[in-house]
N, C-alpha and C positions, 0 to 999 in steps of 0.2 A: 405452966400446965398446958397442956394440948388443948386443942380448940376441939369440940366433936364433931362429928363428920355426920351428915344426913343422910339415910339411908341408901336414897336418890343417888346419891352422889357415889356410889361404892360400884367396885366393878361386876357384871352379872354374867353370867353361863346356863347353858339351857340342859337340864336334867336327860342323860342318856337313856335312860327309865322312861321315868313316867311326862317330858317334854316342857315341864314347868320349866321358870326362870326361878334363880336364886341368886343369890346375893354372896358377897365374899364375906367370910367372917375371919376373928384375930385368928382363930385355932388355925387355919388354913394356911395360915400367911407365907411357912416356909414351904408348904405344897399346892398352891393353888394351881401351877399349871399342868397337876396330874389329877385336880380332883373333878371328876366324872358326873358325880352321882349328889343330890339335893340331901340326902340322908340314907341312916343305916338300913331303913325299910326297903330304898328304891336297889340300893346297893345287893340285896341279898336277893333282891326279885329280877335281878337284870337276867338278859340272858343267855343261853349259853353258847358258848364259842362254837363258829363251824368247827369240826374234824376236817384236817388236811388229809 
């Protein structure tokens, strides 16, 4: 059985929203280096791309 891991211990990313840190979770695990945003709230409040 796996040993668990401390929260501390996990690796963290700063929310492009709202600037908080967050934590890596298992759901992430095959996209972490595309995930952006803390949750669906900040994700849907981000904001919108300049026009080129």
């Amino acid at each position: 059985m796996a040993k668990m891991r401390q929260k501390a211990d996990l690796p963290t990313k700063v929310c492009a929203a709202c600037g908080r840190p967050f934590a890596w979770r298992k759901k992430w695990t095959r996209d972490w280096p595309q995930v952006k945003y803390c949750s669906d709230r900040c994700r849907a409040s981000k904001p919108p791309m300049a026009e080129s």
